[in-house]
C-alpha positions in Angstrom: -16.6 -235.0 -73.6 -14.7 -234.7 -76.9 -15.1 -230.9 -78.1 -16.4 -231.2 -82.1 -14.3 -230.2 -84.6 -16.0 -229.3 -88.6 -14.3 -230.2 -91.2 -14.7 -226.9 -93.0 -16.2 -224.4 -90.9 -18.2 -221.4 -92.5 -16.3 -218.2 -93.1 -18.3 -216.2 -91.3 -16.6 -219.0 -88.6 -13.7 -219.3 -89.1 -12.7 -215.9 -89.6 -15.1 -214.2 -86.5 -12.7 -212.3 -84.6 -11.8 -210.6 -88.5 -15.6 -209.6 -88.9 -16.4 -208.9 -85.9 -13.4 -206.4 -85.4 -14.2 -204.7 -89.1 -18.2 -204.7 -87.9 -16.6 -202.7 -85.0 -14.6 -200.2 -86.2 -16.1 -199.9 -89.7 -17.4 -196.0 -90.0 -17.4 -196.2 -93.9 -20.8 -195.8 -95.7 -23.0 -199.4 -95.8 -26.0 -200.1 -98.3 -29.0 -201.2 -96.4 -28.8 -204.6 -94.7 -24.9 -204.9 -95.7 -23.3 -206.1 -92.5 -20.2 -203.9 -93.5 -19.6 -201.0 -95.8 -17.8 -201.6 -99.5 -14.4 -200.3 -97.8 -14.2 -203.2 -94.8 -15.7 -205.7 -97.3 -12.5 -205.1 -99.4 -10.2 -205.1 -96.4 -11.7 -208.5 -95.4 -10.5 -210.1 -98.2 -7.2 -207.9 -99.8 -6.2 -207.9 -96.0 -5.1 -204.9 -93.9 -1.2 -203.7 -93.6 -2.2 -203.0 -89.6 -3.8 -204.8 -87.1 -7.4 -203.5 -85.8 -7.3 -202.3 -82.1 -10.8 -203.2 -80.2 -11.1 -203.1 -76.9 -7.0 -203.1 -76.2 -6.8 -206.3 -78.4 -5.1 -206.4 -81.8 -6.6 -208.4 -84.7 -4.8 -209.0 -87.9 -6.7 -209.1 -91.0 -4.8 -211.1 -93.4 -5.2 -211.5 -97.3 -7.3 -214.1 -98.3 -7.5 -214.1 -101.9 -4.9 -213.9 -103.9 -5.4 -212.6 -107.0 -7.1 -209.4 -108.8 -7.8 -206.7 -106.3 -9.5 -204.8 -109.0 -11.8 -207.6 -109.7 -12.9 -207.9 -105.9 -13.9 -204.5 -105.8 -15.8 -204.7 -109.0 -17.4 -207.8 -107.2 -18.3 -205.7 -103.9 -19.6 -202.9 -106.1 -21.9 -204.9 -108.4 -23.6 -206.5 -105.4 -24.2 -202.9 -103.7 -26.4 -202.3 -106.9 -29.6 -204.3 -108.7 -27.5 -206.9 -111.0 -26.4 -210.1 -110.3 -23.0 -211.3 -109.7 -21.2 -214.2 -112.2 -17.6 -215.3 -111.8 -17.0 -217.4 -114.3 -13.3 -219.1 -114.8 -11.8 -222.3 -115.1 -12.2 -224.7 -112.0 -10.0 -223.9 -109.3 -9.7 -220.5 -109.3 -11.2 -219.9 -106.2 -14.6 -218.6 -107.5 -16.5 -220.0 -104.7 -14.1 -219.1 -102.3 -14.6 -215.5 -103.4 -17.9 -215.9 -103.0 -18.0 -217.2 -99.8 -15.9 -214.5 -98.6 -18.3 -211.8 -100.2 -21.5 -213.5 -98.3 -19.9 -213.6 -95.2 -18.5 -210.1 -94.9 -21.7 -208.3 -96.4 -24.6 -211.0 -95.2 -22.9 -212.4 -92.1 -23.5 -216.1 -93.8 -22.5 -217.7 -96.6 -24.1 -221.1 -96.0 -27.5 -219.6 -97.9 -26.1 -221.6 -101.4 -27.7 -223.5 -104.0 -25.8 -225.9 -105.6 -26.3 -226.9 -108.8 -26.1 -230.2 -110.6 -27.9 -231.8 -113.1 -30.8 -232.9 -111.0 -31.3 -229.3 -109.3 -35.4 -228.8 -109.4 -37.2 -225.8 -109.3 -38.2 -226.6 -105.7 -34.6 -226.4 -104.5 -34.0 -223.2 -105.6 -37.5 -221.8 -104.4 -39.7 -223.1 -102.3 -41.3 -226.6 -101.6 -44.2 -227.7 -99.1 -44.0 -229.4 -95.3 -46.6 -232.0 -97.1 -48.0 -233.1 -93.4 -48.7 -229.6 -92.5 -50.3 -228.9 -96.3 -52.6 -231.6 -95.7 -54.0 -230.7 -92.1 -53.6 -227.0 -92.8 -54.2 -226.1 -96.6 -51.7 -223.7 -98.2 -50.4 -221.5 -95.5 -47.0 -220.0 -95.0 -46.5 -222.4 -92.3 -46.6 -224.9 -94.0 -44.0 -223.5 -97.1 -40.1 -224.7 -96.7 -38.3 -221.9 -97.9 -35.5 -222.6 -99.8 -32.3 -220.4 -100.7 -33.8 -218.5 -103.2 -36.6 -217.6 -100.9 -34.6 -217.0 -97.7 -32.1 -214.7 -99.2 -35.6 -212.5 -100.7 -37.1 -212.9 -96.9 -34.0 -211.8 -94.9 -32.4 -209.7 -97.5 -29.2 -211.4 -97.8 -27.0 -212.8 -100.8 -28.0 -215.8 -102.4 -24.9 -218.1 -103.9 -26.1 -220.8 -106.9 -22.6 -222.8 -107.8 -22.2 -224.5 -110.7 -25.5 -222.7 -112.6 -24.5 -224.0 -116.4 -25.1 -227.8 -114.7 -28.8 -227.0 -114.1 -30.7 -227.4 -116.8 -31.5 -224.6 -119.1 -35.4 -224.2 -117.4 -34.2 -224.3 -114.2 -31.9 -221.4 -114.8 -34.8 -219.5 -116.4 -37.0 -219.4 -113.1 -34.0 -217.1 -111.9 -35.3 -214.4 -114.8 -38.4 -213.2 -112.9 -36.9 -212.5 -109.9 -34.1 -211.1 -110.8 -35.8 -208.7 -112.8 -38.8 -207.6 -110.6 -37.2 -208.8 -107.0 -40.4 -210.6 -106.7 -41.1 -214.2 -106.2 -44.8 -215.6 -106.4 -45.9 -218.6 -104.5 -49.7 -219.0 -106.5 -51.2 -221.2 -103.5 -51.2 -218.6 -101.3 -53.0 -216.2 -103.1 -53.1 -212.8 -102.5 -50.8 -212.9 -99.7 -48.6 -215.4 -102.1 -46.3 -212.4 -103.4 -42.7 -212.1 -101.5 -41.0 -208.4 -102.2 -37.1 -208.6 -102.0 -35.4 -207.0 -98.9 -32.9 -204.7 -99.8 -29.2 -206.7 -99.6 -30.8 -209.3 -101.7 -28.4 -210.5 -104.7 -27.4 -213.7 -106.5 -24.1 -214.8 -107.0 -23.6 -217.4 -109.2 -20.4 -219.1 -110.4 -20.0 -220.9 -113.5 -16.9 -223.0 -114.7 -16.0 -221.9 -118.7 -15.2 -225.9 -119.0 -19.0 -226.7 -118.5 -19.3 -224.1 -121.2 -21.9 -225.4 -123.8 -23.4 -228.1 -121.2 -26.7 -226.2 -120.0 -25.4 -222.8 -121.8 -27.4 -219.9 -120.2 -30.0 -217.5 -122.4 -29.1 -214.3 -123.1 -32.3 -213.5 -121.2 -30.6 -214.5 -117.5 -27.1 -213.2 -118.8 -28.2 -209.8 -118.8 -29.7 -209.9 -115.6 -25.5 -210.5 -114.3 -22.3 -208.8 -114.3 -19.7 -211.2 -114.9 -16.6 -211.2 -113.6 -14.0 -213.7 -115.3 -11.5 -215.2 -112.8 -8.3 -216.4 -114.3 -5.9 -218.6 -113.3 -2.7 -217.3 -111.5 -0.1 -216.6 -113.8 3.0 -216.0 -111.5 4.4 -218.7 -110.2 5.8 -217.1 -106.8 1.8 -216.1 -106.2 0.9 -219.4 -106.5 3.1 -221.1 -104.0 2.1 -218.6 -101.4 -1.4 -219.7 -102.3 -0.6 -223.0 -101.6 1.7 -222.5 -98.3 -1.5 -220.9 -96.9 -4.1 -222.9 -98.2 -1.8 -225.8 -96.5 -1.3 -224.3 -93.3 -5.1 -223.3 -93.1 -6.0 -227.4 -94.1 -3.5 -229.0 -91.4 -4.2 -226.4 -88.7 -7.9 -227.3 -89.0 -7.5 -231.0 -88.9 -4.7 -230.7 -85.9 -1.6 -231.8 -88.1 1.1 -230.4 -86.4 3.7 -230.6 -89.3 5.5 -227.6 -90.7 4.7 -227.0 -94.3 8.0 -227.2 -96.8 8.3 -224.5 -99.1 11.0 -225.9 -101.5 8.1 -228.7 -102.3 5.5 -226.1 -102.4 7.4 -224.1 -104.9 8.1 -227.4 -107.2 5.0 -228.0 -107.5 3.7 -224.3 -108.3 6.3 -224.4 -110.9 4.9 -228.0 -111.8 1.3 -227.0 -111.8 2.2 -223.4 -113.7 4.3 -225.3 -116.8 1.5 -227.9 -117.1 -1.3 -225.6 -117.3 0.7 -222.9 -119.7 2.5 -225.1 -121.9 5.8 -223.8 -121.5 8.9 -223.9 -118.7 10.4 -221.1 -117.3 14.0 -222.3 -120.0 11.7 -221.7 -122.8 10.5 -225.4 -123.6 7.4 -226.4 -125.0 5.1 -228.7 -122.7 2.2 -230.6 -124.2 -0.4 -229.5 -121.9 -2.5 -231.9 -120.1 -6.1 -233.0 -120.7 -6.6 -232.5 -116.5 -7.4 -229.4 -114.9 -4.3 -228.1 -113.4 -5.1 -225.8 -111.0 -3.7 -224.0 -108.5 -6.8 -226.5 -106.2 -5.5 -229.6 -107.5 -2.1 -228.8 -106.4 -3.1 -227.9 -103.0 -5.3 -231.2 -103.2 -1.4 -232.7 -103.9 0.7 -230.9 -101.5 -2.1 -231.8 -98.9 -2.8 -235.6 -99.6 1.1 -236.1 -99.3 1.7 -234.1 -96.3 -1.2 -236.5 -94.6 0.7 -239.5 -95.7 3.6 -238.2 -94.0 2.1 -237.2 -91.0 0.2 -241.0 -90.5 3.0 -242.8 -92.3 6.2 -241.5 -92.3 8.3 -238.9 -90.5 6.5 -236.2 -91.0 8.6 -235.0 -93.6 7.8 -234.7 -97.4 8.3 -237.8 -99.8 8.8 -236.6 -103.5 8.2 -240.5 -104.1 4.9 -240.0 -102.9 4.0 -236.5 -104.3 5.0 -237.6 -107.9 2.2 -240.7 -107.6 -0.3 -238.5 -105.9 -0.1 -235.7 -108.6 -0.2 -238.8 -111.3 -3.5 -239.9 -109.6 -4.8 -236.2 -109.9 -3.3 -235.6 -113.8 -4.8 -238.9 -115.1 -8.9 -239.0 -113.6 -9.1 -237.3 -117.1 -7.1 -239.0 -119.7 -5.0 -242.2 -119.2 -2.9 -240.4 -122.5 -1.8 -237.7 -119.7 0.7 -240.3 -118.4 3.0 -239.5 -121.3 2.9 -235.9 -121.3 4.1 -236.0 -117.7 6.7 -238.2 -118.1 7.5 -236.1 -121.2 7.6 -232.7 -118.5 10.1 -235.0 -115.9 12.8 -236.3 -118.8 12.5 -232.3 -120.1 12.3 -229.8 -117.9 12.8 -231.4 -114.5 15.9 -233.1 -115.6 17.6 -229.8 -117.0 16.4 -228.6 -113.7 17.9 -231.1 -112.1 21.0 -230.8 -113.9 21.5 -226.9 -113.6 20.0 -226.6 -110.0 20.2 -229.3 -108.2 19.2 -230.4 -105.1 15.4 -230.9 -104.2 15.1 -231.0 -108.3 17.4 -233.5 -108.8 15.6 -235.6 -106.3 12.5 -234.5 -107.6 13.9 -236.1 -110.9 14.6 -239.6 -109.7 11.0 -239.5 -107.8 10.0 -239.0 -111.5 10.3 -243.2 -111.5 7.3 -243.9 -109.6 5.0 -242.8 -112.9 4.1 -245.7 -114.4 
């Protein structure tokens, strides 16, 4: 019998051995209901320079976001108090991945997530009603199907809502109550209709500033939040590490047995950084594109041509290829982005070409497959 295999297993999965070797050692001082104290929350995600020892056995904790340490313990210490947690940024800057890391290490799940959209009800974010049991039973708590909102209250766990400016604006507002008073009341059960937070109950929400102005949210739920911005990376070595790991983490998990190549994974940091700033590393000015190039979207890239490789090819990288996958990716926005990458390739890759060589020279001529 085939073993199953998820396509992307829970944090709290994937990295088990990591939590359950912090939940062991960890003598550092916990809030109530927190799995693990502020300290081994922190070393969950910065990483640890030495292995835990339990039971004989030693268990690297590696780094798993890369970015502002200072802003992850801000993170871990605004969910130890009352407030809410916000991480706003542009898309692809690993908000929810930070998120997910936070649930996991404090709650021991991260899979207790509303997502939002434009069709996100009340009910979703709530509570709705087991309509066969309402009608043989009446309103009872039996017959009331908890949803995130509710369970996180219940169990006292942390509560993630992605993508809170695409609900719409009264949707948002329900959150108010609750995350003033930590109450939530359910009115058709009457006077045993009032759930009281557990302590370890918090929201984390995450909010792209692109969707800025869509369902904009009241002042009213903003100052029930600390936000956190989460910016994009800005150094270019950072962000091919983030994609050599990201990479390695993707093909390990979907048994593609291919090494990952660094000199593409540091054209197209450089590629992805240029775009997104609007200037090359000699100085030139780049007309930035209309797309969202982020350090995601270039993983997206390095990852789709690595599995054309691997089923295709001979498992080794094909510029050809990652120039027309990255062309797919830049133009879903704007078919006018065409030009301002062709622009970047008879710029900046060619003097690259031209003063470096190698893989950028080659990277140049692949520059004739966008058309």
């Amino acid at each position: 019998m085939e073993q199953e295999v998820q396509i992307k297993p829970p944090v709290e999965v994937r990295y088990r051995k990591e939590l359950e070797a912090l939940q062991a050692s960890d003598t550092g001082k916990k809030p109530i209901n927190w799995k693990l104290s502020p300290r081994a929350v922190r070393t969950f995600i910065l990483g640890s320079r030495e292995p835990l020892v339990v039971n004989g056995e030693e268990i690297p904790v590696r780094k798993k976001y890369l970015g502002n340490d200072a802003l992850v313990e801000r993170c871990i210490i605004t969910l130890a108090g009352n407030r809410g947690l916000m991480l706003v940024g542009e898309p692809g800057t690993a908000k929810t991945m930070l998120s997910e890391l936070l649930s996991a290490a404090i709650s021991g799940t991260s899979t207790n997530t509303i997502q939002g959209t434009a069709g996100t009800t009340e009910d979703m974010i709530k509570y709705s009603w087991n309509y066969a049991l309402l009608l043989a039973k009446g309103p009872v708590r039996e017959a009331l199907v908890p949803s995130p909102l509710y369970v996180g209250m219940e169990q006292g766990i942390l509560t993630r809502f992605e993508e809170i400016t695409r609900t719409p604006a009264e949707i948002q507002d329900s959150l108010i109550s609750v995350m003033s008073d930590k109450v939530l009341n359910v009115p058709e059960l009457g006077e045993e209709g009032l759930l009281f937070a557990k302590a370890g109950f918090n929201v984390i929400g995450t909010a792209n500033t692109r969707d800025k102005g869509v369902n904009e949210m009241s002042s009213a739920l903003k100052r029930r939040f600390n936000f956190e911005t989460v910016l994009p990376v800005r150094d270019v070595a950072l962000e091919k590490q983030i994609i050599i790991n990201e990479v390695k983490e993707l093909a390990l998990e979907n048994q593609i047995s291919m090494p990952v190549d660094e000199d593409v994974a540091e054209i197209l940091a450089a590629t992805y950084h240029e775009l997104r700033e609007g200037i090359s590393s000699m100085g030139h000015r780049i007309d930035k594109p209309a797309a969202v190039m982020s350090t995601a979207e270039a993983v997206s890239v390095y990852y789709q041509t690595m599995m054309t490789a691997y089923y295709y090819g001979d498992s080794r990288m094909d510029l050809g290829c990652l120039v027309q996958t990255m062309m797919g990716a830049v133009l879903k926005e704007n078919r006018d982005d065409l030009e301002k990458l062709r622009s970047y390739f008879q710029t900046v890759v060619r003097d690259k070409g031209g003063r470096e060589g190698g893989i950028w020279d080659s990277y140049f001529e692949a520059g004739k497959y966008l058309k």
